[in-house]
N, C-alpha and C positions, 0 to 999 in steps of 0.2 A: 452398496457403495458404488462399486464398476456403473449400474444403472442412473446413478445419482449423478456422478460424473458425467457421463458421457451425455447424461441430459442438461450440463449446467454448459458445458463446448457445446451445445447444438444451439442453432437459431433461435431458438427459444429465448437464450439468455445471452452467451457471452459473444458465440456466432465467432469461434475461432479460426474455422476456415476464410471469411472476411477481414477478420478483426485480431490477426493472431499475437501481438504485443499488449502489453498494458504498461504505461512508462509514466515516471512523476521527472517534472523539470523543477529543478530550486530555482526559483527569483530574491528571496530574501531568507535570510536567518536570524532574530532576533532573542534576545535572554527575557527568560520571565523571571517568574518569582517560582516554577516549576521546572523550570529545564530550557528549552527552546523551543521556539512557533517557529515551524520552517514554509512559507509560503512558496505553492509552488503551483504547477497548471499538472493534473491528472489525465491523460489520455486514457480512454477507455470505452471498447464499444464504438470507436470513431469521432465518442464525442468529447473534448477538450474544455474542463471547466477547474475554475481554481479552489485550491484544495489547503488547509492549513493544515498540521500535521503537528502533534505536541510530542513536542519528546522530549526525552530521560539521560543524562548520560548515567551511565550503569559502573564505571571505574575504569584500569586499566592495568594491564599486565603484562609480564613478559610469557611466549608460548614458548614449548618445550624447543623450538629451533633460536631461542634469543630475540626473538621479534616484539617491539610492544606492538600491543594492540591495543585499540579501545572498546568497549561496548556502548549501544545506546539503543533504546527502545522508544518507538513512537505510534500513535495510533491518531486517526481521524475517524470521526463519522459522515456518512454521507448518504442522499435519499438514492437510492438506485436507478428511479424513474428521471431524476437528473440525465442518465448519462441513457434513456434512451431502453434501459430493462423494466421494459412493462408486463411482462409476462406472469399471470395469475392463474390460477383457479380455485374457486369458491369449495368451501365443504357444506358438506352431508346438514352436521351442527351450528354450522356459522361462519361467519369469518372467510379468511382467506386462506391458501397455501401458504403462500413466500411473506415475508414482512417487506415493510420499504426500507427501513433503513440497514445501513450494512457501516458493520466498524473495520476497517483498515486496521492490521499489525503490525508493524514491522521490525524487526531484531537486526541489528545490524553490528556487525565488526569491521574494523577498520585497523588497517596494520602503517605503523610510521614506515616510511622509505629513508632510506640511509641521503643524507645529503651530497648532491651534485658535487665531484669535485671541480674545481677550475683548472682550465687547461692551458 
C-alpha cells in the first residue's frame, strides 16, 4: 500500500508536489426525485472541469455534545484522462493497468450553528 501510495502523489498521477489541493466549488443545488444534483467545478491536477455530484441526505441527529447534525452522501463519476491523468501501463495478458473512469465519495456531516443573537 505505502508503494501504492506514494506512487499515486508522484508525477505519474496526482503530481502533489505541483498540484497539492483538490477542491469542488458548488454553483447550484437542485432536488430530484433521489436526493440532490449539486453542480459544481472540480479542480484537480490543475485542471478545472464541471462536475455533478448526486447526493443523499442520510437523516439527522443530535451528537453526544447537543449539537444537531445532518448526514449526506454523494458520489459522481468522472473519466480521469479529463483532468489531465493519463498515466498507463499495458499487461503481460492484455489490457491495461489503471481503468479511466474513477467514482468520487463523499460522506459529509454538517452540524446547525446556534443563531446570531441581535445586538
Amino acid at each position: 500500500m505505502g508503494d501504492r501510495d506514494a506512487h499515486l502523489r508522484s508525477a505519474d498521477f496526482l503530481d502533489v508536489a505541483r498540484f497539492p489541493e483538490i477542491a469542488f466549488a458548488s454553483r447550484s443545488v437542485k432536488p430530484t426525485a433521489d436526493g440532490l444534483a449539486i453542480t459544481g467545478d472540480l479542480s484537480l491536477h490543475g485542471v478545472t472541469r464541471e462536475v455533478v455530484l448526486q447526493a443523499e441526505f442520510s437523516g439527522t441527529g443530535k451528537d453526544p455534545w447537543g449539537n444537531q447534525r445532518a448526514g449526506f452522501s454523494a458520489k459522481a463519476g468522472l473519466d480521469r484522462r479529463d483532468f489531465g491523468l493519463v498515466w498507463n501501463a499495458a499487461l503481460e495478458a492484455g489490457g491495461v493497468l489503471v481503468g479511466e473512469k474513477v467514482e468520487i465519495t463523499i460522506e459529509l456531516e454538517a452540524i446547525q450553528q446556534a443563531a446570531a443573537q441581535a445586538a
